[in-house]
C-alpha positions as CSV (number, residue, x, y, z in Angstrom):
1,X,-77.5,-78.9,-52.0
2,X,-74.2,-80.2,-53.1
3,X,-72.3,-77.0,-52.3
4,X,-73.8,-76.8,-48.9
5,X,-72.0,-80.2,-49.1
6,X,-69.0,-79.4,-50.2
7,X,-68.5,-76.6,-47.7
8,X,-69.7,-78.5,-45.0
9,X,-66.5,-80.8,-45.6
10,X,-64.1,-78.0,-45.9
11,X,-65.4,-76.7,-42.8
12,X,-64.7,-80.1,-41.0
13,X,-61.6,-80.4,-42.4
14,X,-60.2,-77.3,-41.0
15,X,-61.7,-77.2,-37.9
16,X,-60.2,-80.7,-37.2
17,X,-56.5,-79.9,-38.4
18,X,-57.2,-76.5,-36.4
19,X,-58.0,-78.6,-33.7
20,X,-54.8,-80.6,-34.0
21,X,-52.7,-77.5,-34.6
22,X,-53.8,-76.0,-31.4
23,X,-53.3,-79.6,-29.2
24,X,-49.4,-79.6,-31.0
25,X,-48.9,-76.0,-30.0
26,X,-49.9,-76.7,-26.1
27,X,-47.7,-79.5,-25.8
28,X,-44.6,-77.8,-27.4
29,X,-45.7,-75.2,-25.1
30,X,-45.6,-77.8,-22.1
31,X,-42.1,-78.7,-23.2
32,X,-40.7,-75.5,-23.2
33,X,-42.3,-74.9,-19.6
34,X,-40.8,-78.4,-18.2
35,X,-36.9,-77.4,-19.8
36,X,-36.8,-80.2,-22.4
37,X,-35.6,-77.1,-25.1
38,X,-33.3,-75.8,-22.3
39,X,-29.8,-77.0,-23.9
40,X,-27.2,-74.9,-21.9
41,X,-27.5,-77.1,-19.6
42,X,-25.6,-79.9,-21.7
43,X,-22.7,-77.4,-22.7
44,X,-19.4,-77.9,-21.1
45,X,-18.4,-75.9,-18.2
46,X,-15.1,-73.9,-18.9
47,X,-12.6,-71.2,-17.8
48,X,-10.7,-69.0,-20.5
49,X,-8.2,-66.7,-19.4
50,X,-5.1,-65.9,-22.3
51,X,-1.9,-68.2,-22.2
52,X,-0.2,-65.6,-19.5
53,X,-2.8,-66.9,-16.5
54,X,-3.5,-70.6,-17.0
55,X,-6.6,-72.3,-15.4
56,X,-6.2,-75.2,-14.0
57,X,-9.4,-75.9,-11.9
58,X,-12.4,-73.5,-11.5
59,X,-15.7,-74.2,-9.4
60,X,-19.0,-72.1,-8.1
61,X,-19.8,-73.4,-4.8
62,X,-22.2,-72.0,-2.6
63,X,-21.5,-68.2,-2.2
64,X,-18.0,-68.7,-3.5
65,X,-15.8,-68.1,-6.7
66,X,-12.8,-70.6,-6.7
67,X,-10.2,-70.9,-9.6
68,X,-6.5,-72.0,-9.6
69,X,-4.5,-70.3,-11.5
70,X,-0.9,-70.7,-13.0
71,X,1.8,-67.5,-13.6
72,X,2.9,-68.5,-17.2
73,X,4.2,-64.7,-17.5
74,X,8.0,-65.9,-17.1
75,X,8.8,-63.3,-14.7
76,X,7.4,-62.5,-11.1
77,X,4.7,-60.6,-10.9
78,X,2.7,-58.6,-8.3
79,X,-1.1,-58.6,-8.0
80,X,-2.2,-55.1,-7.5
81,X,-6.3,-56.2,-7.8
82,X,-9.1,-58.5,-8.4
83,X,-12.7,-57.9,-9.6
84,X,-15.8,-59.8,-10.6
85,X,-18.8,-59.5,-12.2
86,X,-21.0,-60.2,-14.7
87,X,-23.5,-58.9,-17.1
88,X,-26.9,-59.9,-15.5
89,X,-29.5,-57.3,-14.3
90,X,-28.2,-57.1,-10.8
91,X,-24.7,-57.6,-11.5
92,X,-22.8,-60.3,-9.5
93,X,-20.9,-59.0,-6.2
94,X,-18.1,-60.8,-4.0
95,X,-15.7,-59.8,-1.4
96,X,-12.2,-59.8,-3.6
97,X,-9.3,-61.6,-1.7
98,X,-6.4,-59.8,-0.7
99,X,-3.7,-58.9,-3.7
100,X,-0.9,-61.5,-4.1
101,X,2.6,-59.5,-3.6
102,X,4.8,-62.0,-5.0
103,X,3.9,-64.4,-7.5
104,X,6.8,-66.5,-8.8
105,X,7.3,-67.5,-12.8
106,X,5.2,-71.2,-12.9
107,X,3.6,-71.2,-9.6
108,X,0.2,-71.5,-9.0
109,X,-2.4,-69.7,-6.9
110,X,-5.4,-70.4,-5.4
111,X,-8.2,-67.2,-5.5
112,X,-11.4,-67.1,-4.2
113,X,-13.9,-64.7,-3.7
114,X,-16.6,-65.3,-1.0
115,X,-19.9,-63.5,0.0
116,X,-21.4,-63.8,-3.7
117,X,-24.5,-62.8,-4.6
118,X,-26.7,-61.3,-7.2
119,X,-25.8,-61.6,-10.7
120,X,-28.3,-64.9,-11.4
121,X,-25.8,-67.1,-9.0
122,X,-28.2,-69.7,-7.9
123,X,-27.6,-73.0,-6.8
124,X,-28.3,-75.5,-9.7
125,X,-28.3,-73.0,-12.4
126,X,-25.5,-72.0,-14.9
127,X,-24.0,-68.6,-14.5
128,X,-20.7,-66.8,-15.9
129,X,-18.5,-64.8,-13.7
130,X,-16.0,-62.2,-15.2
131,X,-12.7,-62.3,-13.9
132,X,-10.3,-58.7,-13.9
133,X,-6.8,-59.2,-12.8
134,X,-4.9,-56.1,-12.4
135,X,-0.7,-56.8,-12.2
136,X,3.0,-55.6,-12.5
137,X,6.2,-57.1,-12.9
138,X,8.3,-55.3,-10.1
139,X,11.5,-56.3,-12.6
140,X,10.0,-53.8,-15.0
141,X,11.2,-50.2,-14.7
142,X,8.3,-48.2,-13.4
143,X,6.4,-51.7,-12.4
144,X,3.5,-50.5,-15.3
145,X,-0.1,-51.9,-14.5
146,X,-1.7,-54.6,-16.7
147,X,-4.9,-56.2,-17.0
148,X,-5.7,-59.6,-17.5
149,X,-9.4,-60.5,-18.2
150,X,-10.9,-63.9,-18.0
151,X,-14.4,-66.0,-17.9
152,X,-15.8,-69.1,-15.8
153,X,-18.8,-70.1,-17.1
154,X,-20.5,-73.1,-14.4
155,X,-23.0,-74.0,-12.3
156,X,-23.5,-73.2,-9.2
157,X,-22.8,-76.4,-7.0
158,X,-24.1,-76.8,-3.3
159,X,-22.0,-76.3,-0.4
């Protein structure tokens, strides 16, 4: 009699902890599913090109890549290309502005590209774009191509 006693209370005891383990477990569950975990969304927004390109202001807006940058080269330069993308499943696509044939030493530019889509660029949610500049400095002898990479990481604002 006293050991059906005794394992009668263990038996309670972990059925109600079990009880309370699984009520826990759904509402961590619930706060995962509501974003309350999702902490991106509290990280700084930010653009990082190297010293030679500086960014001065950045922005996702609608369809549209904007960023303003400044030729800290020291020379002019000629853009040959732009490209972005990014490394989601569907890759991000835009229609690249036109290249910049003269590009004076401490002026700045404004470059957008328009017609974005794909590449998890959704209003309201925070994306990266990859930025590929492709240049020459026409004072160089043979005007060689280099490439500049770069990064805006956002969010997507409304038009």
């Amino acid at each position: 009699m006293k050991k059906e006693v005794k394992s009668q209370a263990a038996l309670e005891f972990l059925t109600t902890y079990g009880w309370a383990f699984l009520v826990i477990l759904i509402t961590i569950g619930a706060l995962y599913y509501f974003g309350v975990f999702e902490f991106s969304k509290f990280l700084p927004q930010k653009c990082i090109f190297s010293s030679q390109f500086e960014c001065i202001d950045f922005s996702f807006v609608g369809d549209e890549v904007r960023l303003r940058l400044i030729n800290n080269i020291g020379e002019e330069i000629k853009i040959n290309s732009f490209d972005v993308t990014n490394d989601a499943a569907d890759p991000l696509s835009c229609t690249v502005p036109s290249p910049v044939l003269s590009w004076q030493s401490g002026d700045e530019i404004e470059v957008s590209f328009t017609g974005c889509t794909g590449g998890a660029f959704l209003v309201g949610e925070r994306t990266d774009a990859k930025i590929s500049i492709k240049y020459c400095a026409p004072a160089t002898t043979g005007c060689p191509e280099h490439t500049i990479n770069g990064k805006i990481i956002a969010v997507v604002n409304p038009v």
